[in-house]
C-alpha positions as CSV (number, residue, x, y, z in Angstrom):
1,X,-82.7,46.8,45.3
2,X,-80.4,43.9,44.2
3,X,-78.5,41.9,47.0
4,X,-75.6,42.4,44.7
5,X,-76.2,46.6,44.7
6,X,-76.9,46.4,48.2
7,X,-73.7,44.3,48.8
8,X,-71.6,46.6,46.7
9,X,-72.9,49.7,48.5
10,X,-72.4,48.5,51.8
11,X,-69.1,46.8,51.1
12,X,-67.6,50.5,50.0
13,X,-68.9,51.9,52.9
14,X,-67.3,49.9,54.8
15,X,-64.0,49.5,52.9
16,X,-63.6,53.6,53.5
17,X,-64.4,53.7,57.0
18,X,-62.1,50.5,57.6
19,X,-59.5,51.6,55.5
20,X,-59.4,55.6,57.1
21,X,-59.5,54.3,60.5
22,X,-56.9,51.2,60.5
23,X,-54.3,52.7,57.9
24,X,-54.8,57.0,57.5
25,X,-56.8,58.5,60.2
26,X,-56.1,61.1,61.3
27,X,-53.8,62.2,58.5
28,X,-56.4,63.6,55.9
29,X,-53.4,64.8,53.8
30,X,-51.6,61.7,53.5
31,X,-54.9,59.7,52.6
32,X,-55.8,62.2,49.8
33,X,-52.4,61.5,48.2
34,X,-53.3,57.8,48.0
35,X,-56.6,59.3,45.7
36,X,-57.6,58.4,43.2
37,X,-56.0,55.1,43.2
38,X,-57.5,54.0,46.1
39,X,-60.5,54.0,45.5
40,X,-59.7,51.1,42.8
41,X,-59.6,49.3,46.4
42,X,-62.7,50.7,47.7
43,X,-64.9,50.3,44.4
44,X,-63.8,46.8,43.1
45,X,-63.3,44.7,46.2
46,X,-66.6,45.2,46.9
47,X,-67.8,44.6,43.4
48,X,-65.7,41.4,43.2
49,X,-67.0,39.9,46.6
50,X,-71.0,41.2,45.5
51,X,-70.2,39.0,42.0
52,X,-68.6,36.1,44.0
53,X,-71.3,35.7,46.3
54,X,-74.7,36.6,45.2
55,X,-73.8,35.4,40.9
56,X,-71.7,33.0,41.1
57,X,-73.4,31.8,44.6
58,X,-69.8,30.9,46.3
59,X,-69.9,29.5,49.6
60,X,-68.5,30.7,52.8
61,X,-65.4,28.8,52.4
62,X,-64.8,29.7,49.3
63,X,-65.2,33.0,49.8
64,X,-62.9,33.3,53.0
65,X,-60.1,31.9,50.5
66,X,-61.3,34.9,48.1
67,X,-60.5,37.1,51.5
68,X,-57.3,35.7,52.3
69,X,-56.4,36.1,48.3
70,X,-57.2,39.6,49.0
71,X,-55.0,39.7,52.0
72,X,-52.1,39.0,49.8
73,X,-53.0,41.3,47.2
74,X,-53.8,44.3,49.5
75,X,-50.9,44.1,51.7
76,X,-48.1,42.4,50.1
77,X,-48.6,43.2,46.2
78,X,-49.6,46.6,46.6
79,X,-49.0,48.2,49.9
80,X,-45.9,46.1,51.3
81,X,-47.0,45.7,54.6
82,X,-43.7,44.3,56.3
83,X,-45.9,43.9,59.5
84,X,-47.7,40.5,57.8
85,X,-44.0,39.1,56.8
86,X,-41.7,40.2,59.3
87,X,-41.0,37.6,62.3
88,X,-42.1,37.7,65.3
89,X,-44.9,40.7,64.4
90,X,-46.5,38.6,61.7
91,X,-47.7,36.1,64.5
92,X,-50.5,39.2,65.9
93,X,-50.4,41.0,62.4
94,X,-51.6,37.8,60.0
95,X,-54.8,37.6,62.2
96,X,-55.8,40.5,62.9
97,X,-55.6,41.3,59.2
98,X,-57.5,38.2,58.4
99,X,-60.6,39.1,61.1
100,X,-60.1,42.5,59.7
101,X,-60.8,41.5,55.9
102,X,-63.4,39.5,57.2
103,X,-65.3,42.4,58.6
104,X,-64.6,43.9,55.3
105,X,-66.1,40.8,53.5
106,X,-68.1,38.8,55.6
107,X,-70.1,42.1,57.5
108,X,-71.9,43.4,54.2
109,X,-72.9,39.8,53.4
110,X,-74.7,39.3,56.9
111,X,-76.2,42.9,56.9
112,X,-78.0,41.9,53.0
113,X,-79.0,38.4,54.3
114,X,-80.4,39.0,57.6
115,X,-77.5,37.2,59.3
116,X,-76.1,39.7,61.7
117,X,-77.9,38.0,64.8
118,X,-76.7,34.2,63.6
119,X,-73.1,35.7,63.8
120,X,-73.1,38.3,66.7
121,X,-69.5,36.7,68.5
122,X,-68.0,37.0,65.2
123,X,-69.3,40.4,64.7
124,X,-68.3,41.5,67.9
125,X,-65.1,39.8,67.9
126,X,-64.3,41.7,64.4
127,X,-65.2,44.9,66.0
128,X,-63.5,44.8,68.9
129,X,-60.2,44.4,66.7
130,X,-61.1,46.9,64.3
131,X,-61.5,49.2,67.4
132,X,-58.2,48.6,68.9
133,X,-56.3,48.7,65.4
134,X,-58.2,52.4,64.6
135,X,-56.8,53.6,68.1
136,X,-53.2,52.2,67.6
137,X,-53.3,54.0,64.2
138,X,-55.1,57.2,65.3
139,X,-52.1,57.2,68.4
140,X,-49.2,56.4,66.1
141,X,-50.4,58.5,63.2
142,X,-51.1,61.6,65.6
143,X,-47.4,60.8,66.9
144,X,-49.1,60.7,70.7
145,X,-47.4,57.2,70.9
146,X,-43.7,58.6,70.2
């Protein structure tokens, strides 16, 4: 298999369990309403990055300016995210939505090159966020926080 294939599968995975935990979970109902737009997200972010980096060959910096393009398009353009532009939230919200992208982006790349082990603080660091994020959303979307 292609590392672009394998990029592309991974990277959806990953953009559907990362998206259901840190946005929907556990409101199934509200997620499916978002359908089938959202897969738009989930199929051709992946795509994009699996083009960016294994045919066009784009470094690492290059590609975390791709991520933080994303960002912007993700959360401002489409979704309005008033946590990334509203002071003094942004200053927590703008990183962890960067290390979170970066799990999105960067993950799927290290898994297809063998890299996992050469980035293990990163990796953890991005999944120790993702974890706290997907129990702040399951708490506020279950309303056990109000």
């Amino acid at each position: 298999m292609s590392k672009v294939l394998k990029y592309f599968i991974i990277g959806a995975i990953f953009w559907l369990l990362v998206d259901w935990t840190t946005a929907f979970q556990p409101d199934l109902q509200r997620w499916l309403t978002y359908w089938p737009e959202i897969w738009m997200f989930y199929l051709g972010f992946p795509f994009i990055f699996a083009f960016l980096i294994y045919k066009r060959m784009w470094n690492n910096r290059r590609i975390f300016v791709a991520t933080l393009a994303e960002i912007f398009i993700v959360e401002i353009v489409f979704t309005h995210n008033v946590l990334l532009y509203t002071f003094p939230i942004m200053i927590l919200a703008l990183p962890v939505g960067i290390i979170l992208y970066s799990l999105l982006v960067f993950v799927p790349k290290w898994i297809v090159d063998g890299e996992l082990k050469e980035n293990k603080w990163k990796l953890t660091l991005m999944v120790l966020v993702w974890i706290f994020v997907s129990i702040a959303t399951y708490v506020g979307n279950s309303g056990m926080g109000a």
